[in-house]
C-alpha positions as CSV (number, residue, x, y, z in Angstrom):
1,X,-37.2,-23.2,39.6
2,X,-39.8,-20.6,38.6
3,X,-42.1,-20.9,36.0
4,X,-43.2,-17.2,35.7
5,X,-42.6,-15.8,31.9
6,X,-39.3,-13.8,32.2
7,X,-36.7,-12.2,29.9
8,X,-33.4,-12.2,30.5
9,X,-30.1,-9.4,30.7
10,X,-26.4,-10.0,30.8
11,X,-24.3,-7.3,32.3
12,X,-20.7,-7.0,33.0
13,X,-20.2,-5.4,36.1
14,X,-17.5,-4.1,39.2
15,X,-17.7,-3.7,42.6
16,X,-15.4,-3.9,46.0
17,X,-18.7,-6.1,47.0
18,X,-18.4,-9.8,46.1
19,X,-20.0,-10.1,42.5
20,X,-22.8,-12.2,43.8
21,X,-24.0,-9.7,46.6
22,X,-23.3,-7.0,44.1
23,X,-25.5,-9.1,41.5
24,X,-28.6,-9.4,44.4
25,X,-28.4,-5.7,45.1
26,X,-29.0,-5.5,41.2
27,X,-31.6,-7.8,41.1
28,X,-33.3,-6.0,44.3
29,X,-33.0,-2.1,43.2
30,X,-34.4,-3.0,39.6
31,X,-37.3,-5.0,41.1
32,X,-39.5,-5.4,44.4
33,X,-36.6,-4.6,46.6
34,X,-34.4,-1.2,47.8
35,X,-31.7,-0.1,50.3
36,X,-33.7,-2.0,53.3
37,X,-36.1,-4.8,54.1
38,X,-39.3,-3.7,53.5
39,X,-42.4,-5.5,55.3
40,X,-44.5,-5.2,52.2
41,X,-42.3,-7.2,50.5
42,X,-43.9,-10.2,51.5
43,X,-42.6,-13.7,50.0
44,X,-45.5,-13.8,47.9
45,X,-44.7,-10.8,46.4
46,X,-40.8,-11.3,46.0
47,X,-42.2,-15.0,43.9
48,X,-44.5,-13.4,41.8
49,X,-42.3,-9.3,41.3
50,X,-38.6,-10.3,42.1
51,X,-35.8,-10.5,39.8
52,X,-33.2,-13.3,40.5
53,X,-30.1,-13.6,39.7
54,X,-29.8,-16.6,37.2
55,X,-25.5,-16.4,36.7
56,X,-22.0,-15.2,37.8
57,X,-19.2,-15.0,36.5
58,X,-15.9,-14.0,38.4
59,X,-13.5,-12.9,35.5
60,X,-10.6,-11.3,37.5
61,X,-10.1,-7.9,40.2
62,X,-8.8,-4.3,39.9
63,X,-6.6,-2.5,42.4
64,X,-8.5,0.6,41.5
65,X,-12.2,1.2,40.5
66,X,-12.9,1.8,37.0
67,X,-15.5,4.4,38.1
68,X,-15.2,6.7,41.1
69,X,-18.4,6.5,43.8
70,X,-18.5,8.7,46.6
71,X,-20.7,5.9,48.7
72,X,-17.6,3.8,48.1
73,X,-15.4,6.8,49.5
74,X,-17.8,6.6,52.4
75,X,-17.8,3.4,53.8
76,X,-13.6,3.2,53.2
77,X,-13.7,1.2,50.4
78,X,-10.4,0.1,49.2
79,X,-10.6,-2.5,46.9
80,X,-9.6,-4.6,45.4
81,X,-12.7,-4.4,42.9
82,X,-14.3,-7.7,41.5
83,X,-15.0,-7.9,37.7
84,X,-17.5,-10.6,36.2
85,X,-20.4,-11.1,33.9
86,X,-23.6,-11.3,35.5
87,X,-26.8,-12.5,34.2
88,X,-30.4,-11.3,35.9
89,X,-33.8,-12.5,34.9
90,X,-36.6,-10.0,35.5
91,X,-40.5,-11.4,35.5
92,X,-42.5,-10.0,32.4
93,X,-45.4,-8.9,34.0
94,X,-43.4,-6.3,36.4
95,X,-43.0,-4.2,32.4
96,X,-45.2,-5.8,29.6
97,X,-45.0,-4.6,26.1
98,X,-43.3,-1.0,27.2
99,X,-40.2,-0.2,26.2
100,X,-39.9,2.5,27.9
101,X,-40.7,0.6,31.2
102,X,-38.4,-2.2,29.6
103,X,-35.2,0.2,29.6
104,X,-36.1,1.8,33.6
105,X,-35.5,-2.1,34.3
106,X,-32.5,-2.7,32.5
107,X,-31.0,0.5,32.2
108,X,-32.3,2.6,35.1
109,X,-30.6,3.7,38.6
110,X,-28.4,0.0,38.6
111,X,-25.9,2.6,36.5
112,X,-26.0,4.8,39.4
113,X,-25.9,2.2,42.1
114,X,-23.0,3.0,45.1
115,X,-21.3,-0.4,45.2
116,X,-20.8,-0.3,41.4
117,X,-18.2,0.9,40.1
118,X,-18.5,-0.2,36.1
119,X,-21.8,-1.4,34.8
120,X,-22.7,-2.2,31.0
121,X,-25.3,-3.5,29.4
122,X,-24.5,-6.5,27.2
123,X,-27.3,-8.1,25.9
124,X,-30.9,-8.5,26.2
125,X,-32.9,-11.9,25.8
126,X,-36.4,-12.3,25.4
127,X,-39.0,-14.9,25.1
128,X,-40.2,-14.4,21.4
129,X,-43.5,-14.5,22.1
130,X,-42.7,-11.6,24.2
131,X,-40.7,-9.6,21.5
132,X,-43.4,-9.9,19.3
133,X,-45.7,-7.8,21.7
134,X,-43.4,-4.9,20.2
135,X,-43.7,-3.6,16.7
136,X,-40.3,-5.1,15.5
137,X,-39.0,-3.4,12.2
138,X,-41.6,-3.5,9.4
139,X,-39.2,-3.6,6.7
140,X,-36.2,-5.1,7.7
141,X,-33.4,-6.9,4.8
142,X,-36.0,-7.6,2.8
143,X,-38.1,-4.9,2.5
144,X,-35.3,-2.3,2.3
145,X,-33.9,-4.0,-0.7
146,X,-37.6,-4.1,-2.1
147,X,-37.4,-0.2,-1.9
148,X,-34.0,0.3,-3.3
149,X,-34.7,-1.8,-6.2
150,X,-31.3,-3.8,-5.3
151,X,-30.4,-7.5,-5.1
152,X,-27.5,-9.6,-4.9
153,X,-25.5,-7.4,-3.3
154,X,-24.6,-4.3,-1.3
155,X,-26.3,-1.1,-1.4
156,X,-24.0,1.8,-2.3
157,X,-24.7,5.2,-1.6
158,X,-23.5,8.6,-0.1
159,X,-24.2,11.4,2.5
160,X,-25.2,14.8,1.4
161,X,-21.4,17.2,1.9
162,X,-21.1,19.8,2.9
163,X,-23.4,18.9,5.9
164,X,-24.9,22.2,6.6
165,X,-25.1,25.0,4.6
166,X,-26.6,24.1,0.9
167,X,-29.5,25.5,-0.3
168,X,-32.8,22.9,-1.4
169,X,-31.5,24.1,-5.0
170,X,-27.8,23.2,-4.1
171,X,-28.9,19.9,-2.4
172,X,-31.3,19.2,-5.4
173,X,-28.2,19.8,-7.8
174,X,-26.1,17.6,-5.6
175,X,-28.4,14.6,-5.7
176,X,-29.0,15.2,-9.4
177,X,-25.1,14.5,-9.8
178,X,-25.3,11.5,-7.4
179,X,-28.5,10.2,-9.0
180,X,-26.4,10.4,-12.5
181,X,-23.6,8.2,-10.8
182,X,-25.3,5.4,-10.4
183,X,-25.9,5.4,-6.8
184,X,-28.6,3.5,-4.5
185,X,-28.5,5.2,-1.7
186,X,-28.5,8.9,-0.6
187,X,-28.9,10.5,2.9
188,X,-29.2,13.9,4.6
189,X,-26.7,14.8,7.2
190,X,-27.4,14.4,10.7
191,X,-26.9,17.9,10.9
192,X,-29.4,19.3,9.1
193,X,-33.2,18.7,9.3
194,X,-35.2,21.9,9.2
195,X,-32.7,24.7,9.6
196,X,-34.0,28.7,8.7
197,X,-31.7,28.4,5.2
198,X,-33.1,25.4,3.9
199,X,-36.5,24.5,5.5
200,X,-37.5,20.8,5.7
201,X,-40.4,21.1,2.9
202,X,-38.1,23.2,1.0
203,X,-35.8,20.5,0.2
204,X,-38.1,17.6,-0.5
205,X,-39.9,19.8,-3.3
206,X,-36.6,20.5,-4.7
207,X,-35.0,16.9,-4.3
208,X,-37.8,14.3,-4.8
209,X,-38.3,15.7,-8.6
210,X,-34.6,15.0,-9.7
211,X,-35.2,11.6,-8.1
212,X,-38.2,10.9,-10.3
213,X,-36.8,12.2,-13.4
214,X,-33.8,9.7,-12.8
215,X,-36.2,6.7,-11.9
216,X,-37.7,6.9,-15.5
217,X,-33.8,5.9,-16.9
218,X,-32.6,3.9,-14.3
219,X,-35.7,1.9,-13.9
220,X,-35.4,2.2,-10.2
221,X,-35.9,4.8,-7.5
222,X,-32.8,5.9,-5.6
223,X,-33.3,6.1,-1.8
224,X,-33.3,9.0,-0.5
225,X,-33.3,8.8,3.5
226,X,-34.3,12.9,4.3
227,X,-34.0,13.6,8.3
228,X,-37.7,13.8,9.8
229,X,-35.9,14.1,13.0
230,X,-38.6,16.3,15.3
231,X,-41.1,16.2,17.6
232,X,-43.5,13.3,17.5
233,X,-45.9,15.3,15.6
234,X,-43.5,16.5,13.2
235,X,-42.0,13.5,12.1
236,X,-45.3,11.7,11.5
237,X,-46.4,15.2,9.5
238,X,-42.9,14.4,7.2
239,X,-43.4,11.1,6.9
240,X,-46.6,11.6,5.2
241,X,-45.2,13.9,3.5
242,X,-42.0,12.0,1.2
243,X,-44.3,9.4,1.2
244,X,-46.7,11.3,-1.1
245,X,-43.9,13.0,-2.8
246,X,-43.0,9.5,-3.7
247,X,-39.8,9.1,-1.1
248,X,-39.0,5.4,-0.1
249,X,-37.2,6.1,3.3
250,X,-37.4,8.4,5.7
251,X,-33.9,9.2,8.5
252,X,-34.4,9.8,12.1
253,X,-31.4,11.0,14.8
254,X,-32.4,8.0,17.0
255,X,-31.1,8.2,20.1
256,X,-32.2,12.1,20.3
257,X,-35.8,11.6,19.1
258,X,-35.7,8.5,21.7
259,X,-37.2,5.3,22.0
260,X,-41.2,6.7,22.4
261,X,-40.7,8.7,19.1
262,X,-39.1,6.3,17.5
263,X,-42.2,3.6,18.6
264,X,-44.6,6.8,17.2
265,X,-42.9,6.6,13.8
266,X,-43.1,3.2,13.4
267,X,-47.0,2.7,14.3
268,X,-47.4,5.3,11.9
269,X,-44.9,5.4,8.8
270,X,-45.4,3.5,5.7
271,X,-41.6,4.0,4.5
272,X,-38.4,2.3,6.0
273,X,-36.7,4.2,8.8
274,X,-33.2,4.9,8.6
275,X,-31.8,4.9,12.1
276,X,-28.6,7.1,12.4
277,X,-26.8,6.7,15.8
278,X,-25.2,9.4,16.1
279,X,-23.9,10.1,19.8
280,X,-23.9,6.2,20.1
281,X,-19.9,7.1,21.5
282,X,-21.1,8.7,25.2
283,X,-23.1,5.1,25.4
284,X,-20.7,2.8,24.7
285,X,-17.1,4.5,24.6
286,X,-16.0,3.4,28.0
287,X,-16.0,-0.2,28.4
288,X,-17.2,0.1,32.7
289,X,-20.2,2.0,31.3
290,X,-22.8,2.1,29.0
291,X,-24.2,-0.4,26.4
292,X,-22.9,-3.1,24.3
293,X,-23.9,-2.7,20.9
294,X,-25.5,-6.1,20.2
295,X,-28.3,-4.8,23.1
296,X,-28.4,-1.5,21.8
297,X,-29.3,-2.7,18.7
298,X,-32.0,-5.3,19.6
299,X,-33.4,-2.3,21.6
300,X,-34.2,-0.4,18.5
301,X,-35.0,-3.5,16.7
302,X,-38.0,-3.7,19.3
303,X,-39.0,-0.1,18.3
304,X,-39.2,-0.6,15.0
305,X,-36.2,0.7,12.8
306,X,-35.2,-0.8,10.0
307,X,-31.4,0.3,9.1
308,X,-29.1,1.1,11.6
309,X,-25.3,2.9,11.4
310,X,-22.8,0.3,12.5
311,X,-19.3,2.5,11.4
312,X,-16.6,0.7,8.9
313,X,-13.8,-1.3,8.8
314,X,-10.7,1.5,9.4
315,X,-12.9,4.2,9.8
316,X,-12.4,8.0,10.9
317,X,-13.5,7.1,14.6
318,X,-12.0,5.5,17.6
319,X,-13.8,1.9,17.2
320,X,-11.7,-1.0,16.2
321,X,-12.8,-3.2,13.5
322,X,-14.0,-6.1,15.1
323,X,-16.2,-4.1,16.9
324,X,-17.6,-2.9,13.7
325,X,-17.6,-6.2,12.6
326,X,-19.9,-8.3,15.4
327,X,-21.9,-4.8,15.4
328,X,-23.0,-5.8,11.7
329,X,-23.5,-9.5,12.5
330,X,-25.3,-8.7,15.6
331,X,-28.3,-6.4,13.6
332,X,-27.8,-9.5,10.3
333,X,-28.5,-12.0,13.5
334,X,-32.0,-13.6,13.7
335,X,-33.4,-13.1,17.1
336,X,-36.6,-14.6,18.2
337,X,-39.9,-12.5,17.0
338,X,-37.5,-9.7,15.6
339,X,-36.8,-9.5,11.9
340,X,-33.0,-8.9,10.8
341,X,-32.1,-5.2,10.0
342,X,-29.8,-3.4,7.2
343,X,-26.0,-2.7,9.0
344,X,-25.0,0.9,7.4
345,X,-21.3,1.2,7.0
346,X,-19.6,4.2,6.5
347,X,-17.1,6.7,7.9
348,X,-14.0,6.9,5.9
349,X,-15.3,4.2,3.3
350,X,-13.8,3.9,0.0
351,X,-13.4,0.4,-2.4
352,X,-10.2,-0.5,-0.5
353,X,-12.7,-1.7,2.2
354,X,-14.5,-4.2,0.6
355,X,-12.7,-7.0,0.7
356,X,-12.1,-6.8,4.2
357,X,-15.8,-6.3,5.1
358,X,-16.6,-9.0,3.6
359,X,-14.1,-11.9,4.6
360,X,-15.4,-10.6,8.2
361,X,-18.8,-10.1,7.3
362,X,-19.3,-12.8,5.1
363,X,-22.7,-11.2,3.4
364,X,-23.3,-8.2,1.2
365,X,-26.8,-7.6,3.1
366,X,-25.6,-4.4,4.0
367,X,-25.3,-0.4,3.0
368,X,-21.8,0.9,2.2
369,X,-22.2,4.7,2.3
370,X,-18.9,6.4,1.0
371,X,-18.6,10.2,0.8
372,X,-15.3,11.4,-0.4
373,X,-14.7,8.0,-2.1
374,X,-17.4,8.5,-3.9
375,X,-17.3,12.1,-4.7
376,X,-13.9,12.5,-4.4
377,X,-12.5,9.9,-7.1
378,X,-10.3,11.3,-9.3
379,X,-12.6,10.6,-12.0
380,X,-16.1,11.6,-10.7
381,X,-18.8,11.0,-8.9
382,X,-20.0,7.9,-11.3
383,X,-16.5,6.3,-11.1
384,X,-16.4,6.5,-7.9
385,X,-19.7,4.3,-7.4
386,X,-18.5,1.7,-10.4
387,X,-15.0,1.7,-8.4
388,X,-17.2,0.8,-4.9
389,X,-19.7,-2.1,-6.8
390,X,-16.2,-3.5,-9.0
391,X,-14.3,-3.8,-5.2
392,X,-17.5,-5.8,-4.5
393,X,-17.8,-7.8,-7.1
394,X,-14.1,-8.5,-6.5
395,X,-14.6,-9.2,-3.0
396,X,-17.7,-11.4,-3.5
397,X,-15.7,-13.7,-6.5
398,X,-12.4,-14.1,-4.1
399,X,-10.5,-12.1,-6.6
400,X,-7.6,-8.9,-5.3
401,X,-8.4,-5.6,-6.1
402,X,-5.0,-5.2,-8.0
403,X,-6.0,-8.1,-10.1
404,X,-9.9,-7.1,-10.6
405,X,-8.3,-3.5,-11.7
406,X,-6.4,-4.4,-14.6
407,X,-9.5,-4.1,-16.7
408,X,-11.3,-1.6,-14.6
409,X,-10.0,1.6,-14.8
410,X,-12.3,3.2,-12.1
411,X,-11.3,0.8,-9.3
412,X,-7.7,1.4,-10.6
413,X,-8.0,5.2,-10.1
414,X,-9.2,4.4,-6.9
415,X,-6.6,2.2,-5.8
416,X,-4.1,5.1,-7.1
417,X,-5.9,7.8,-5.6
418,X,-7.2,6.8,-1.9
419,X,-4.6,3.6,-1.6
420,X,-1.6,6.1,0.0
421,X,-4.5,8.1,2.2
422,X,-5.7,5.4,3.7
C-alpha cells in the first residue's frame, strides 16, 4: 500500500494483450518505464515515480480490433481483443500543478500505444487538495447568475445568425432586437471573432451601447459572451477591453485556444468565460477513442472556465440524449476543490424541450440558448423568449405544455409552429 499523494484515471481500453499486461504497459509508458528494462529504473525509483495499476475490469472480447495497429499486424495478432475498464493511479509529484504536464500523463502516447487498440479517457480523480493547486472556475453557478441578473431559473438566450457575414451595425441591430425580447443571454458565433468585415473592436463599440441603453429598462444587463478567441495576448487585450466597455462575459473556442490559453485567460480575466466546444465530436465521437465528457469537462474545470456547451435534448447532432443529459450533470456535479459550472444547452432548442430537460436534469441551473426558436417564432423574437421561460415554468410546476398554453398564447404558437418540425 503506498502512501505517496496520487490522483487517479479510469480508462476503458482494448488489446489482443490480456487487459492486465495491457494495463502495466500503460502504467509503464506514462511513467518511469518504456519498451525495455532500463537499469536506471532502480526500485527506489519505480516506489517513489511509477504509476500502478489500482483496477481491472474484464467486460467482454471482440473478434476484430476496434482500431487498426500496424505493431499488432506485425507480431500476427489475431485476436480475439479484450475490452475492460481500467483504473491507473499516477504519483503527484511526477506533474504538480501543470496541466499541461497533467494531460502528457493522462492523454499522451498511451493513445498511440501498439498493443491498444481502443483507448478512452473516462474520468479523472484528484485529491482536492490537489485540484485546488489549479485556478478552478472563478465564477462558476453562482457567479454567472450574479452577472446575468437571473435567479430561480434558467438562463435563456440566443446565438448571433447568420454566423458570418453581418456588419458591427447589423450585429448591433440584431442584439438591439434581442435585447427588446427579453433575453438573458447572447453569444457570438464560433465562427466569427475578428474577421476583415467586422473587426473585433468594431463590434464591441457598436454592441455594448445597445446593451446599456436596454440595461437602464430592464434593470439588468444582458450577457453578451463576444469571442476573444486569439493568441494569448490578444484575448487578455479583449478581455480588458468588454470589461471596460461594461461587458459581463467574455467566449473563448476552447479546445483551439488550448488548455495554456485558456489557464492565461483565467489568471487574468475579471469576466466569466464562456467555454464553447466546438470540435468536441473528433474527441469523443468514436467510443474506442478519445475522451468521455465527464473528464473532459473536469479538465477545463481545472483551467478555469466557467460555462461550458453540453448540446440538447433532440438536437441537430449525432449525440443521444442521455449523453447530453449526464454531460450536464457531470459539469452541475460537485467535485473536490472544483466549483460547479453553468451546462449551455442548445442546438436545435425550442420550448418543446423543456420539459424533457428537466425531468432528466432535475435543475434549471443551466443556459438554454435557442436560435430559430427564438427568432424564428411565428410571432417574434419576444414571443419566442416568453414561449421558452412559459415551457419552463411549465416544466418546473409539473404542468403539460398543452395545458400551460391554453392561456399563453406565445407557448401556443410555438407548440403550432415548431411541434410538426421537430
Amino acid at each position: 500500500m503506498t502512501t505517496r499523494p496520487e490522483f487517479r484515471a479510469r480508462y476503458w481500453i482494448e488489446s489482443s494483450t490480456p487487459l492486465a499486461k495491457a494495463a502495466e504497459v500503460i502504467a509503464g509508458e506514462q511513467s518511469s518505464g518504456t519498451f525495455l528494462k532500463l537499469a536506471s529504473e532502480t526500485d527506489v525509483l519505480k516506489e517513489r515515480s511509477r504509476a500502478r495499476v489500482v483496477a481491472v475490469e474484464p467486460q467482454g472480447e471482440a473478434a476484430t480490433p476496434s482500431l487498426h495497429s500496424a505493431h499488432e499486424e506485425r507480431r500476427g495478432a489475431a485476436g480475439p481483443y479484450h475490452q475492460g475498464e481500467i483504473e491507473i493511479a499516477f504519483p503527484i509529484a511526477n506533474v504538480g500543478p501543470h496541466l499541461g504536464t497533467l494531460l502528457a500523463t493522462i492523454a499522451g502516447n498511451l493513445f498511440e500505444l501498439g498493443e491498444v487498440t481502443g483507448c478512452r479517457l473516462l474520468d479523472l480523480h484528484l485529491p482536492e487538495d490537489y485540484a485546488r493547486q489549479f485556478a478552478g472556475p472563478r465564477f462558476g453557478v453562482a457567479g454567472t447568475r450574479e452577472h446575468a441578473g437571473v435567479s430561480g431559473r434558467p438562463i435563456i438566450g440566443t446565438i448571433i445568425k447568420p454566423s458570418i457575414g453581418l456588419t458591427p451595425e447589423e450585429t448591433a441591430a440584431l442584439v438591439d432586437t434581442l435585447c427588446e425580447a427579453g433575453l438573458d443571454f447572447i453569444k457570438d458565433d464560433e465562427l466569427i471573432c475578428d474577421p476583415p468585415y467586422a473587426p473585433f473592436e468594431a463590434r464591441l463599440a457598436a454592441v455594448m451601447p445597445v446593451i446599456e441603453r436596454h440595461a437602464d429598462r430592464l434593470g439588468r444587463k444582458v450577457m453578451y459572451a463576444i469571442n476573444i478567441s486569439g493568441t494569448p495576448d490578444e484575448m487578455r487585450r479583449r478581455q480588458d477591453q468588454v470589461a471596460e466597455a461594461g461587458g459581463t462575459c467574455v467566449m473563448a473556442c476552447v479546445n483551439w485556444v488550448g488548455f495554456s490559453g485558456v489557464q492565461d485567460l483565467r489568471a487574468h480575466a475579471e469576466l466569466p468565460i464562456h467555454g464553447h466546444r466546438n470540435g468536441w465530436g473528433m474527441l469523443t465521437r468514436h467510443p474506442a477513442l478519445g475522451f468521455a465528457f465527464t473528464a473532459y469537462q473536469k479538465l477545463w474545470r481545472l483551467a478555469g472556465i466557467d460555462q461550458l456547451h453540453v448540446n440538447g435534448i433532440r438536437n441537430k447532432f449525432w449525440e443521444p440524449d442521455d449523453s447530453v443529459v449526464a454531460s450536464a450533470r457531470a459539469c452541475l456535479r460537485p467535485e473536490p476543490g472544483l466549483a460547479p459550472i453553468m451546462p449551455v444547452f442548445s442546438s436545435g432548442q425550442w420550448a418543446g424541450q423543456a420539459p424533457d430537460t428537466y425531468a432528466a436534469l432535475r435543475s434549471t441551473d443551466l443556459m438554454y440558448l435557442a436560435g430559430g426558436g427564438i427568432i424564428g417564432h411565428p410571432d417574434g423574437a419576444a414571443a419566442g423568449v416568453a414561449s421558452l421561460r412559459e415551457a419552463w415554468e411549465a416544466a418546473a410546476l409539473g404542468e403539460s405544455l398543452e395545458a400551460y398554453a391554453r392561456t399563453r398564447p406565445a407557448l401556443r404558437a410555438a407548440l403550432d409552429f415548431f411541434g410538426g418540425r421537430a
